[in-house]
C-alpha positions in Angstrom: -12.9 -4.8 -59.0 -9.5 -3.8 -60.4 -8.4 -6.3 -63.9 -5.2 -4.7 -65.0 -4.7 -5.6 -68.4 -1.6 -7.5 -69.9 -0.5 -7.0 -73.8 -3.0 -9.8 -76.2 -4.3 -11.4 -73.1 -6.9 -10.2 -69.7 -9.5 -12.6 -68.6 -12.0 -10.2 -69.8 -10.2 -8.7 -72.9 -8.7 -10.1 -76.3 -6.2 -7.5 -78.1 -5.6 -9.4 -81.5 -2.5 -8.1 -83.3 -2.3 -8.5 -86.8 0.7 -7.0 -89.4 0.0 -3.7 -87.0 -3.6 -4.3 -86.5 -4.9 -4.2 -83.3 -8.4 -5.5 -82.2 -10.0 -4.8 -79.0 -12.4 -7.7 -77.7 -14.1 -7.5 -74.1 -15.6 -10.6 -73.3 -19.3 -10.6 -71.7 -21.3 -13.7 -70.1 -21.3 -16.7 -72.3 -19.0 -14.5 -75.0 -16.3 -16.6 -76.9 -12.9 -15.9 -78.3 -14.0 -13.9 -81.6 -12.4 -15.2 -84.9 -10.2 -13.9 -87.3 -11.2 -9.8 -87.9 -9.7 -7.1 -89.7 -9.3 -3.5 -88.6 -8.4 -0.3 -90.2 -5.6 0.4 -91.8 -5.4 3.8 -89.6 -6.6 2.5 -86.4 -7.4 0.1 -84.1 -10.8 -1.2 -83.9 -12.8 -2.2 -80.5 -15.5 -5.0 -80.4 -17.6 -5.1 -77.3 -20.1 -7.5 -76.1 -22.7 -6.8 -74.2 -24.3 -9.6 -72.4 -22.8 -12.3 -75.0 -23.7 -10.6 -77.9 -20.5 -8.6 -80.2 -20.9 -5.5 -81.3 -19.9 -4.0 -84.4 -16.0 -3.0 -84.4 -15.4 0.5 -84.0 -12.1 2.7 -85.0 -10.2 3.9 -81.6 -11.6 7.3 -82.3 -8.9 10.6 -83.1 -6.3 7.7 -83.7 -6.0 8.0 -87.2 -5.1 11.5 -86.8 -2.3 11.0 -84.9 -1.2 8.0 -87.2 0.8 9.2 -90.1 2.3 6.3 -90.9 -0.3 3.8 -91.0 0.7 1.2 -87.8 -1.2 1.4 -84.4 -1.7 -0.9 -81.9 -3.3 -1.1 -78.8 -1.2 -3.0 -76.2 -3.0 -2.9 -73.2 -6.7 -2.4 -71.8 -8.0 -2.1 -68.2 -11.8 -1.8 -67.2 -12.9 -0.3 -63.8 -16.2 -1.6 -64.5 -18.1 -2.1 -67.4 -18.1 1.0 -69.9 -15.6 2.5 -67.9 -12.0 1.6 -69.6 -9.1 2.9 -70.4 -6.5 1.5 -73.1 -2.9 2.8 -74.1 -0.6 1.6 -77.2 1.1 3.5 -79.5 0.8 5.1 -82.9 3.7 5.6 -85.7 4.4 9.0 -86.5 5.8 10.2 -90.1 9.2 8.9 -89.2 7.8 5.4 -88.4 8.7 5.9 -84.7 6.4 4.5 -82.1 4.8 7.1 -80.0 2.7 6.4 -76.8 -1.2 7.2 -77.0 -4.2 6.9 -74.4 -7.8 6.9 -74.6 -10.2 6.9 -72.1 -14.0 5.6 -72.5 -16.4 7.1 -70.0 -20.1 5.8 -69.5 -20.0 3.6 -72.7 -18.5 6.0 -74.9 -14.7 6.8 -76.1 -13.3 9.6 -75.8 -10.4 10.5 -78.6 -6.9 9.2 -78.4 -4.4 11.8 -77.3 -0.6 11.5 -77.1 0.6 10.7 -73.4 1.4 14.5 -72.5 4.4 14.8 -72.2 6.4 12.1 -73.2 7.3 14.0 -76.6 9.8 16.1 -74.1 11.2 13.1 -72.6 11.7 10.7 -75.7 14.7 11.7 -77.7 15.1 8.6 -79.4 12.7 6.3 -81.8 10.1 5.0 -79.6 7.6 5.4 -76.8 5.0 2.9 -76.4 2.2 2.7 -73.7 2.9 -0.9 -72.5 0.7 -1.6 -69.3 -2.8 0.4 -67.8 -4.6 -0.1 -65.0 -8.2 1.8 -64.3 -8.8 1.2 -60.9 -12.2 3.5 -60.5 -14.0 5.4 -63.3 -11.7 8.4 -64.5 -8.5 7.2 -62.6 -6.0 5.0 -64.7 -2.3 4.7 -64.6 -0.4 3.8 -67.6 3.6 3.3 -68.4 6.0 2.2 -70.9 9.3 3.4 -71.7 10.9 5.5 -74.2 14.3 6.3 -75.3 16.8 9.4 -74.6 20.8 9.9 -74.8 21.2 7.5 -71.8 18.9 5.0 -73.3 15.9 3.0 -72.1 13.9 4.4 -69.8 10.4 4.4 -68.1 7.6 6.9 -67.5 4.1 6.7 -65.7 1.1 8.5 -65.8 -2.1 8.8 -64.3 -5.7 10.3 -65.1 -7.3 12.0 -62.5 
């Protein structure tokens, strides 16, 4: 089954954005909305429930090394199947522009966050966010957004293979 993921809402995921906090809920059988939580100041943090029950939040791991500036969020997460995701937002760098990461989690485990390769050629201007991805098997996700360059806004894909 393929859930593509829209920004703060899926029927299986939560993303709770807070003054540039980001939290990361999936939603198991007989799981609730969770209440208020508070994430790193670096990262964004990931709950997942696993038949019901939450599990302890987690930093998005190798995010707060790309984060020099202290604001990350995650704006969208898809799910092939169960412990098999991947999520995309965006980072600010030591200018305070937004730029586009990805991080994949295989098997029940997250990998590190990476910048989208090369979107750092392509964006010119302030900001390139990851705004939509979609994991349609385990290891293949496509993710887009836009960024900015001397004609303005555009948009990029990519895909994991």
């Amino acid at each position: 089954m393929k859930i593509s993921a829209l920004p703060h809402h899926t029927p299986r995921h939560r993303v709770l954005v807070s003054g540039g906090f980001a939290l990361i809920v999936a939603l198991g059988t007989g799981a609730s909305s969770p209440a208020d939580a508070v994430a790193s100041t670096h990262a964004a943090a990931r709950v997942v429930a696993s038949g019901g029950t939450w599990q302890q939040a987690q930093q998005v791991p190798g995010l707060a090394a790309l984060n020099s500036n202290g604001r990350a969020e995650v704006l969208s997460v898809s799910c092939a199947r169960p412990g098999d995701c991947g999520a995309g937002g965006f980072y600010s760098d030591g200018s305070s522009n937004e730029r586009g990461f990805v991080v994949t989690e295989k098997r029940g485990v997250w990998g590190q966050a990476e910048e989208v390769p090369g979107l750092a050629a392509l964006n010119t201007g302030s900001d390139a966010p990851v705004q939509s991805v979609s994991c349609a098997a385990a290891g293949e996700c496509s993710a887009g957004g836009f960024y900015i360059d001397g004609s303005g806004l555009q948009a990029f894909v990519v895909r994991e293979t």
